[in-house]
C-alpha positions in Angstrom: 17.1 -51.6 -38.9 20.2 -52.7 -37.5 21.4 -50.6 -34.3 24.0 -48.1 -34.3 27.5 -49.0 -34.3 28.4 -47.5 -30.1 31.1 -45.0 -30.7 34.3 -44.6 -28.6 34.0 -43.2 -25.5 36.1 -40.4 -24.3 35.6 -38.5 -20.9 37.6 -35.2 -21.2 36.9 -34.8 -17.4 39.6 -37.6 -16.7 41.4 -37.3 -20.0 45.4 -36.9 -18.4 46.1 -34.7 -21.7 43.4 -32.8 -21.6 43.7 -31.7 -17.8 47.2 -31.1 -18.1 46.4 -28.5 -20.7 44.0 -27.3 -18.8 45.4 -26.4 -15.6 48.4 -25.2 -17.5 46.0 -22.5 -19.5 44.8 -21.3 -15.9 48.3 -21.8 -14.4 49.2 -19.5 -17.2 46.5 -17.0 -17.2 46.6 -16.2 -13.5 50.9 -16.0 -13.6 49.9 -13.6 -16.7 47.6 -11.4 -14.7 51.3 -11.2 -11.9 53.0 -9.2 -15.1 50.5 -7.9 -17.9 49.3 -5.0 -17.3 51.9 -4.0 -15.0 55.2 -4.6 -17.7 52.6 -4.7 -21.0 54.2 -8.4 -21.6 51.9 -10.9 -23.1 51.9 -15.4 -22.0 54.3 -15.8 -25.0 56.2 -12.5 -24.1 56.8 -13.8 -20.7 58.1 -17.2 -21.6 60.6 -15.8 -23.9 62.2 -14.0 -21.6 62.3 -16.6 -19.0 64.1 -18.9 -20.9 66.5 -15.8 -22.2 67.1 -14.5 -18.6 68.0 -18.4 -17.8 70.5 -18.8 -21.0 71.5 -16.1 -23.4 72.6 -16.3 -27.0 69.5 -18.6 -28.3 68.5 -18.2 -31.4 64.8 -17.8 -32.0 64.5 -22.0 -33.1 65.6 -22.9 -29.8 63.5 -20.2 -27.8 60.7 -22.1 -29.6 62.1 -25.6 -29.0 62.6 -24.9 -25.3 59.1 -23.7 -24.7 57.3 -25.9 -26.9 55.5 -22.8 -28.9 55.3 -22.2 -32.4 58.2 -21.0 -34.3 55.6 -18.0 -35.4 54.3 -17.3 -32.3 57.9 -16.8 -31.0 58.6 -15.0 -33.8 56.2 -12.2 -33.1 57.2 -12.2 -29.5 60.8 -11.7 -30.0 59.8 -8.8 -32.7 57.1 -7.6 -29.7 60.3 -7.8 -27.0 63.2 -6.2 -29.3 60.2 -3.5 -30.5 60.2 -3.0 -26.3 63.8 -2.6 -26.1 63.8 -5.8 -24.0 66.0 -8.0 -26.1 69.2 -7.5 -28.1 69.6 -9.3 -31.6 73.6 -10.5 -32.8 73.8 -11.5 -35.6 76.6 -14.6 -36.2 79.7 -12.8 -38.1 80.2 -16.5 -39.6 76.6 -16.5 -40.9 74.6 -13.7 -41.2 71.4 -16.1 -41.3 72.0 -17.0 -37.6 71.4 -14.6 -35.0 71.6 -15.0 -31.0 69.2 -13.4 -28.6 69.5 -11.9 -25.3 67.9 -10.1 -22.4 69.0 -6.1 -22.5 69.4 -4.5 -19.6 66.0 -3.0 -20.0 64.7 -6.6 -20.3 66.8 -8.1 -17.1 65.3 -4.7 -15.0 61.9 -6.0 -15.7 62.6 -10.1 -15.5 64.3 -9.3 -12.2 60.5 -7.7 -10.8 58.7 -11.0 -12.4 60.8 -13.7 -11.0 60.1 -13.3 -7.7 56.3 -12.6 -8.5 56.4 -16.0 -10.5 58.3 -18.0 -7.8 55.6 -16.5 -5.0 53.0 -17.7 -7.3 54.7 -21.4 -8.0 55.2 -21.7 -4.0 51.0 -20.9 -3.2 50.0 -23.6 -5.7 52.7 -25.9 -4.4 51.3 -25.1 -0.8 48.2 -26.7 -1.5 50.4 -30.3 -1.2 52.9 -32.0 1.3 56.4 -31.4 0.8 56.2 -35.8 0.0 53.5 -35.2 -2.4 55.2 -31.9 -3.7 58.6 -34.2 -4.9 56.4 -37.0 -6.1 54.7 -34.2 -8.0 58.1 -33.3 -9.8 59.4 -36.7 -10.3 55.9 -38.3 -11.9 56.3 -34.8 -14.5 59.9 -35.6 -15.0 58.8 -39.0 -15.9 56.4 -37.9 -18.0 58.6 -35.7 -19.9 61.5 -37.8 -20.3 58.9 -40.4 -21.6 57.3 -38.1 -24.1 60.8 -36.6 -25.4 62.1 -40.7 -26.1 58.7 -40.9 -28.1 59.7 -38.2 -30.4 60.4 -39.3 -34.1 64.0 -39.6 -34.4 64.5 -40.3 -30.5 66.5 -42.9 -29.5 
């Protein structure tokens, strides 16, 4: 009997993509335990309104290009916000097919309490490196992005 053909080898454990997700699902889960229970906002929630309460008038396509989420996903968390009074719909007189989104004033009141919670949070896990290793940090994951956007099909 011949032996086995040896399969490919992958160790998750020092697998780049696979730690990035991983430490962002924890990064994630401990910011969400900052504004959960306290504002009833769920992961997707949240990162809705952080990109509205950076630039208004998105439609919901860009929401879901900016965060990298599903178009459904961000479709039930706008629904979710505007059921919360937390965002405000316009729809385009030009095209009533396109719609722009924004924070209400209901929804700035509460991104104004999370912000600083979020920014405390970001500045204990940043503590844990140099201030050196902390802008090597943010240039290797600007690298890294830029590099994974000009891979993109249709990218130039």
């Amino acid at each position: 009997m011949p032996s086995p053909k040896p399969h490919a080898e992958l160790r998750l454990e020092r697998f780049l993509p696979y730690r990035l997700s991983v430490l962002s699902n924890r990064v994630s889960q401990d910011i969400a335990r900052l504004y959960s229970a306290r504002f009833n906002l769920s992961i997707t929630e949240w990162r809705v309104m952080a990109v509205l309460g950076h630039e208004r008038g998105l439609s919901a396509n860009t929401v879901a290009e900016r965060t990298a989420m599903d178009k459904v996903a961000v479709s039930r968390a706008v629904s979710a916000l505007m059921g919360k009074k937390f965002l405000n719909r316009q729809t385009d007189p030009s095209d009533a097919r396109r719609s722009s989104l924004a924070l209400s004033a209901k929804g700035y009141a509460v991104f104004d309490q999370i912000v600083p919670l979020a920014l405390a949070y970001e500045r204990k896990i940043l503590a844990h490196l140099a201030p050196e290793a902390q802008n090597t940090l943010l240039a290797i994951l600007n690298t890294l992005e830029a590099a994974e956007l000009a891979e993109k099909p249709g990218a130039e």
